[in-house]
C-alpha positions as CSV (number, residue, x, y, z in Angstrom):
1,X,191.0,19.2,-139.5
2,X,194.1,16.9,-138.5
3,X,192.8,13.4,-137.3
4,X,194.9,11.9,-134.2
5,X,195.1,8.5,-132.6
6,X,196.8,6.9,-129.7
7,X,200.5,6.2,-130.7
8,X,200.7,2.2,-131.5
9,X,203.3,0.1,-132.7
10,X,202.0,-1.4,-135.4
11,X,198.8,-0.3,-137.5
12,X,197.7,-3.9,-137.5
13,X,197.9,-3.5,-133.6
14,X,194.5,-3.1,-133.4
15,X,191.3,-0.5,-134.7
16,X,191.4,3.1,-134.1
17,X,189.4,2.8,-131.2
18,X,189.4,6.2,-129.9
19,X,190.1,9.4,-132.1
20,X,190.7,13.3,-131.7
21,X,190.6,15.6,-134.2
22,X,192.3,18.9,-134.2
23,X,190.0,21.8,-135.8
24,X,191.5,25.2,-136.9
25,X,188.5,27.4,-138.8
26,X,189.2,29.4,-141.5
27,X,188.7,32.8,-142.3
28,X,185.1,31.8,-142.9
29,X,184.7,29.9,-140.5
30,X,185.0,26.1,-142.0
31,X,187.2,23.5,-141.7
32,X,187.9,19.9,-143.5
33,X,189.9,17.0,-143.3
34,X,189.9,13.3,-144.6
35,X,190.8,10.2,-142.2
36,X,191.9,7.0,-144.5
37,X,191.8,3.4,-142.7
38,X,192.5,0.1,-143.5
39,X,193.9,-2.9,-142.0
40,X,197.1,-1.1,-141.7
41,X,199.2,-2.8,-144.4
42,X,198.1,-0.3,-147.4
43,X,196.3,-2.4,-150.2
44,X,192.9,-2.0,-148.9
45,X,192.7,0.9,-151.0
46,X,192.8,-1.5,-153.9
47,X,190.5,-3.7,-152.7
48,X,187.8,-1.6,-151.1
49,X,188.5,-3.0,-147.7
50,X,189.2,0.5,-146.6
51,X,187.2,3.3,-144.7
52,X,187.6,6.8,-145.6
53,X,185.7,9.3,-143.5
54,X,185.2,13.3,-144.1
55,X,184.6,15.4,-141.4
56,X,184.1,18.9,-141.6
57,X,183.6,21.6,-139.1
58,X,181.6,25.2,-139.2
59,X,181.2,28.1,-137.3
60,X,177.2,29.1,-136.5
61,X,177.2,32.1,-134.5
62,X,178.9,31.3,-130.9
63,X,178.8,27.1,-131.9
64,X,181.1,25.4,-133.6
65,X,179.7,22.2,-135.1
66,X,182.0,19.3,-136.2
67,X,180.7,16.2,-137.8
68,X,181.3,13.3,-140.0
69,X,180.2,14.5,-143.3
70,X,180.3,10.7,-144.9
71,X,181.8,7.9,-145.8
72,X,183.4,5.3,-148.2
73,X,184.6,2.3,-148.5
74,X,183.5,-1.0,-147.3
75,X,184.5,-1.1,-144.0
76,X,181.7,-0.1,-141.5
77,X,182.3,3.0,-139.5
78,X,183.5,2.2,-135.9
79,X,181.7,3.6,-132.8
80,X,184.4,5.0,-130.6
81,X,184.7,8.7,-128.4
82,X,185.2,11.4,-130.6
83,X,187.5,14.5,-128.9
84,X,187.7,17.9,-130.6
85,X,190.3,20.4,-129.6
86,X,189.4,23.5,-131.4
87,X,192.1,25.9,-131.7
88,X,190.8,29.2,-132.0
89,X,192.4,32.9,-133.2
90,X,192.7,34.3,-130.2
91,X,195.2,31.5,-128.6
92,X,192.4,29.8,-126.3
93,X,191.8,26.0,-126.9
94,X,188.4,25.0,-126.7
95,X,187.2,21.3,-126.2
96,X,184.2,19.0,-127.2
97,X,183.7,15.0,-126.8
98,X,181.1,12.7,-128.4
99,X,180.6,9.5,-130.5
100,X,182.4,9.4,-133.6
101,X,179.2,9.8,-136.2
102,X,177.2,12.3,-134.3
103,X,177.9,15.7,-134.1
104,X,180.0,17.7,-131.5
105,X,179.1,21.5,-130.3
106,X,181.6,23.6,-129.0
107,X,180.6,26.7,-127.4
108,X,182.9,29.8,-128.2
109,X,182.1,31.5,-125.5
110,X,182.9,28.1,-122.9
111,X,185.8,29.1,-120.3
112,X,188.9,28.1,-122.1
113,X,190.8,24.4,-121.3
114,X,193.8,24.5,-119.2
């Protein structure tokens, strides 16, 4: 899982406000990935003032389910749209939106996105 935001300037420019993450399952069916924030100039990791979110996705049956596995750090979580473009095996990229923190379906078996 490769986490995305809008292109900015600066990192200080203001929160991640909205957030895609790119999902490719492996061979059995899982996916992972880490986002790391902060206040964009790097030492929050020393502090604490940091957020550091998991988010794995899993295949069950014909639904995928992506979802924030946890969190830490002492930043809060931010509620913002969540978009998942799933890029499946057979070429066909397959899309689900939500709120960052609850979980996204994506049917397989939805007509592909142009």
């Amino acid at each position: 899982i490769v986490p995305l935001g809008p292109l900015v300037q600066s990192t200080g420019a203001h929160p991640l406000d909205e957030l895609t993450l790119i999902v490719s399952l492996d061979a059995s069916g899982n996916a992972a990935g880490t986002l790391f924030e902060d206040a964009g100039d790097g030492w929050g990791v020393y502090t604490g003032d940091f957020l550091s979110s998991a988010y794995s996705a899993s295949r069950e049956g014909d639904i995928v389910r992506v979802r924030r596995d946890g969190t830490i750090g002492n930043r809060a979580p931010i509620t913002r749209p969540l978009h998942v473009r799933l890029l499946c095996d057979d070429g066909i990229e397959r899309r689900g939106t939500g709120i960052d923190g609850q979980d996204v379906l994506i049917e397989l078996t939805q007509a592909p996105t142009p």
